[in-house]
C-alpha positions in Angstrom: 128.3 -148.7 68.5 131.9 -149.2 68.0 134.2 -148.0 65.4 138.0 -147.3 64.2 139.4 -144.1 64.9 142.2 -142.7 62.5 145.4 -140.5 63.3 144.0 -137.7 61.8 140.3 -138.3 63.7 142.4 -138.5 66.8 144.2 -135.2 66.4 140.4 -133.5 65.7 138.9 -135.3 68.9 141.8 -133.4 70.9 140.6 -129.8 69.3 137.4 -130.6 70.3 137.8 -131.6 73.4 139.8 -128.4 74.1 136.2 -126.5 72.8 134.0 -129.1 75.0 136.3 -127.0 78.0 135.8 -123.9 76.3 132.2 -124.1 76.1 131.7 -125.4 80.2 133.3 -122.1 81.0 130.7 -120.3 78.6 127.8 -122.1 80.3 129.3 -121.7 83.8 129.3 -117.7 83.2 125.7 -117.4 81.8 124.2 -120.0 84.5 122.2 -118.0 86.8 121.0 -121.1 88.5 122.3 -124.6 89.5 120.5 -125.8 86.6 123.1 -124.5 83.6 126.2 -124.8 86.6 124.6 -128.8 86.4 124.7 -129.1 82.4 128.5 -127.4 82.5 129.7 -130.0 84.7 128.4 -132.6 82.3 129.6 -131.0 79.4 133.0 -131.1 80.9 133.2 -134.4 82.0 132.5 -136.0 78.6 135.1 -133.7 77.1 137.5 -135.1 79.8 136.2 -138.4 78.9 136.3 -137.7 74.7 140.1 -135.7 75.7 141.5 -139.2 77.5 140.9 -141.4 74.4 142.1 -139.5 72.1 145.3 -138.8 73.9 145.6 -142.2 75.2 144.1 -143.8 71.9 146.1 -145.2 68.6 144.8 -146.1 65.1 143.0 -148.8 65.3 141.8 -147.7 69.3 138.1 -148.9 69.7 135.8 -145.9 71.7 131.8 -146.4 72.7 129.8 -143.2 71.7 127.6 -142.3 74.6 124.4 -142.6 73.7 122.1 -140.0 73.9 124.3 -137.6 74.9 126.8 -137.5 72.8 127.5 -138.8 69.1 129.9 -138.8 66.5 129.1 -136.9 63.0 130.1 -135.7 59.9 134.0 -135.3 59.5 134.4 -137.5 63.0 133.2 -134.6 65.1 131.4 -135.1 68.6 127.7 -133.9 68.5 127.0 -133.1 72.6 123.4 -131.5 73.3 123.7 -129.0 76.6 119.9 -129.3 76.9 120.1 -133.3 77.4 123.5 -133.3 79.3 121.3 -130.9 81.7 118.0 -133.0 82.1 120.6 -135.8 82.6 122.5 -133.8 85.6 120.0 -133.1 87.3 118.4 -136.6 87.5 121.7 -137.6 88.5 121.9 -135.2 91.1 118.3 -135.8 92.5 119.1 -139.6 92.5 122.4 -139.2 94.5 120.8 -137.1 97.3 117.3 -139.5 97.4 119.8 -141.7 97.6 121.8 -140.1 100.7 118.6 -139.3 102.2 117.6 -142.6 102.4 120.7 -144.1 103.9 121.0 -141.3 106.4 117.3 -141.9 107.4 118.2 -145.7 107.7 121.5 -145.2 110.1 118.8 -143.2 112.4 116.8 -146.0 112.5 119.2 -148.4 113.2 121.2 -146.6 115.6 117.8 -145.7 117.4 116.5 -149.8 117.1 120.1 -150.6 118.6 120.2 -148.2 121.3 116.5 -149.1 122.6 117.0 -153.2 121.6 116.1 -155.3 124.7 115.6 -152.7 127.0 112.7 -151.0 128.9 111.6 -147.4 130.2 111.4 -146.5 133.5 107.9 -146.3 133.4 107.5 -149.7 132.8 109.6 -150.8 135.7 107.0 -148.6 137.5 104.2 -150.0 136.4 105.2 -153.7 136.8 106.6 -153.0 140.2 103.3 -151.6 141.3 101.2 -154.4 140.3 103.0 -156.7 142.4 102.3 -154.3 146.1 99.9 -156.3 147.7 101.5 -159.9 147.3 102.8 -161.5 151.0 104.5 -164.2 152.1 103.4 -167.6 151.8 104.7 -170.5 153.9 107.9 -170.6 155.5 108.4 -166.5 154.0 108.4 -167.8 150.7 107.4 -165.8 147.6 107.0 -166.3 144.0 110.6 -164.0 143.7 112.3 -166.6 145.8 110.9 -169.4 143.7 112.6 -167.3 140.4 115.6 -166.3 141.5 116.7 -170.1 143.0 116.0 -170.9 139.4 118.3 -168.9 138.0 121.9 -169.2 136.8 122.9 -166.1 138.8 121.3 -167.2 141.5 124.5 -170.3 141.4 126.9 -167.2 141.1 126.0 -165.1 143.8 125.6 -168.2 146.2 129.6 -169.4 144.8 130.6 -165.6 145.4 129.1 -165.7 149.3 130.1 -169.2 150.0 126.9 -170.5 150.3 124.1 -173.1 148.2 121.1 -171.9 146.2 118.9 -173.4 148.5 119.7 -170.8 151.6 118.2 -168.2 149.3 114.6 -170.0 150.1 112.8 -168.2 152.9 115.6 -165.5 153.1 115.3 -161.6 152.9 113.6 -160.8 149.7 113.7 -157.1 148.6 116.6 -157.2 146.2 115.3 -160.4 144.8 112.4 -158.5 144.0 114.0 -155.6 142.1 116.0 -158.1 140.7 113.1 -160.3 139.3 111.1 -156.6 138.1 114.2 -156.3 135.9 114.5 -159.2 134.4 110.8 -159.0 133.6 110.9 -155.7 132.1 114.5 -156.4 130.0 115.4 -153.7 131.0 119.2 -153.2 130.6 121.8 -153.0 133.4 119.6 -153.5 136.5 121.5 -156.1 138.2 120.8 -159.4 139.2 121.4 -160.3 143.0 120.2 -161.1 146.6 122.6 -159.6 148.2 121.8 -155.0 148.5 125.4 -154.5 149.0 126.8 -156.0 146.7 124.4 -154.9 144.1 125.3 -151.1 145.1 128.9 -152.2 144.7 128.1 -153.3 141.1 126.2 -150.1 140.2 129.1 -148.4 141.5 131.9 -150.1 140.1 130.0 -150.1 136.7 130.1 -146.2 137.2 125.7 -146.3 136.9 125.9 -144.9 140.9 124.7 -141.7 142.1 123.2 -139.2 144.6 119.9 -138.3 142.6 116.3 -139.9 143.0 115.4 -140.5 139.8 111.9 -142.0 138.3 113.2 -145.7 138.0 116.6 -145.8 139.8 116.7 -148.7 142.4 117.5 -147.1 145.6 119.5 -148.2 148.7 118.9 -148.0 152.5 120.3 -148.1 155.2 118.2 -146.6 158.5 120.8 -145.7 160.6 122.6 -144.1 157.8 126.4 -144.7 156.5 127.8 -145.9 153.6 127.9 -149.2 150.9 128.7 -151.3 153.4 126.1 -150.4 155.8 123.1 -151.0 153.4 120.2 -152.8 154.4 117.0 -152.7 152.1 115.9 -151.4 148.5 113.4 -150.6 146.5 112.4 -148.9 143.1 111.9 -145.0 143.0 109.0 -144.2 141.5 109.4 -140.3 142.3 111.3 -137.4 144.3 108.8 -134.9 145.8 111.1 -132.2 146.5 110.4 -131.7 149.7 113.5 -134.1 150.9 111.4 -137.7 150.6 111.0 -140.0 147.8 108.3 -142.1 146.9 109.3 -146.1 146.2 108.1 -149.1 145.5 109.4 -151.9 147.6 109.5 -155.8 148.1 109.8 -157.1 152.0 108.6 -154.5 153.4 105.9 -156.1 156.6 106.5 -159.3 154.8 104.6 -157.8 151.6 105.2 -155.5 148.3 104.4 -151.7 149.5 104.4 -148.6 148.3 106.5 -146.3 150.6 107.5 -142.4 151.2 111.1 -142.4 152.5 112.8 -140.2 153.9 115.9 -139.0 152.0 118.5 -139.3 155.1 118.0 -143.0 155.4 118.9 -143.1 151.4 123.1 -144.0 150.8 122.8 -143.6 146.8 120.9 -145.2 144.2 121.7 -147.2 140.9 120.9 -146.3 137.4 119.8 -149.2 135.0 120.2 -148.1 131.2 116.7 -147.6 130.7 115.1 -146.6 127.0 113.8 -143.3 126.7 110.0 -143.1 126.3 
């Protein structure tokens, strides 16, 4: 409801504002819990309300009672109830942390659905790589990773940036085409896309994903009579390092086919780490 409020009610609103404060302190010193500490900061925020209309009011000033909580009464004085100022903290309170809670919870969740968004583990590059061993060449060395990657826009860049046509890629040496084509399969993020093994180590490297450790997933780089980038000849997929100084792969044009291998860690020049989600 709304009413008038005269100089004289405005003057007694001040003095009891001045007792709302006195009595916050009261409650603060006999709280032995939160609870009462709860209903003394409620107390003193509708005195600090009640206090700023009567020193900012004038005769005539309109001011809402809160209802509920607090109300006006005889001779213009404000009625506040500690008991329902505390019930109404501590809802307020509980609401305010559910409420945190709940958007915490949901920035986990998104930052985890964001981080793991069109990506793969390594175990599924495994597994898919695996279920090709087994497939050979067909006519003329072709292979089903051949047919993908000529129909591919990359496939128009990498021929551009080796000056040659999409065509020559038909029939030609096939293992990077195949880690290539698992990647794109899998969605897995930052695997690379090329024909050419060195310079898809040179991407890995210059992308800062390059390194000197076999790990489950990494696509790893050869070169048989050892050397550096530029020396590379073959790769493959890493499926795992046995500690004893070889490393088991999975690999495409290897005898014309899609093999599992054991290599031999000195014939290995580094390997390249796609972004893969964690299982």
């Amino acid at each position: 409801m709304s009413f008038r409020i005269s100089p004289a009610l405005l003057a007694d609103l001040r003095d009891r504002a001045s007792e709302l404060t006195t009595q916050t302190l009261a409650l603060r010193g006999r709280a032995a819990a939160g609870v009462a500490g709860g209903a003394a900061l409620g107390v003193l925020a509708l005195g600090s309300a009640v206090g700023a209309a009567a020193s900012t009011g004038a005769a005539g000033t309109e001011v809402q009672t809160v209802a509920g909580v607090a109300g006006v009464g005889k001779g213009g004085h404000t009625a506040v109830q500690p008991e329902q100022v505390s019930s109404q903290a501590r809802k307020a309170t509980g609401t305010v942390a559910g409420k945190a809670a709940d958007a915490q919870k949901k920035a986990g969740s998104a930052k985890k659905a964001t981080a793991n968004a069109g990506s793969a583990t390594a175990r599924d590059v495994i597994a898919l790589a695996k279920k090709q061993v087994g497939i050979t060449e067909g006519k003329g060395g072709q292979t089903k990773f051949h047919d993908w990657y000529v129909g591919t826009d990359n496939a128009k860049l990498t021929a551009a940036r080796d000056g040659g046509n999409v065509s020559s890629y038909n029939g030609a040496s096939w293992c990077n085409m195949f880690v290539s084509w698992v990647g794109a399969q899998t969605g897995v993020k930052n695997m690379g896309w090329d024909a050419y093994t060195v310079e898809h180590a040179k991407w890995f490297k210059k992308t800062g994903r390059w390194g000197q450790e076999a790990k489950p997933g990494s696509v790893v780089f050869f070169s048989w009579n050892g050397g550096g980038i530029n020396s590379i000849e073959h790769v493959g997929l890493v499926v795992k390092d046995n500690g004893d100084g070889t490393v088991d792969t999975v690999e495409g044009n290897t005898g014309n086919a899609v093999k599992e291998k054991t290599r031999q860690k000195s014939q290995i020049v580094g390997y390249g780490y796609p972004d893969y989600r964690k299982s």
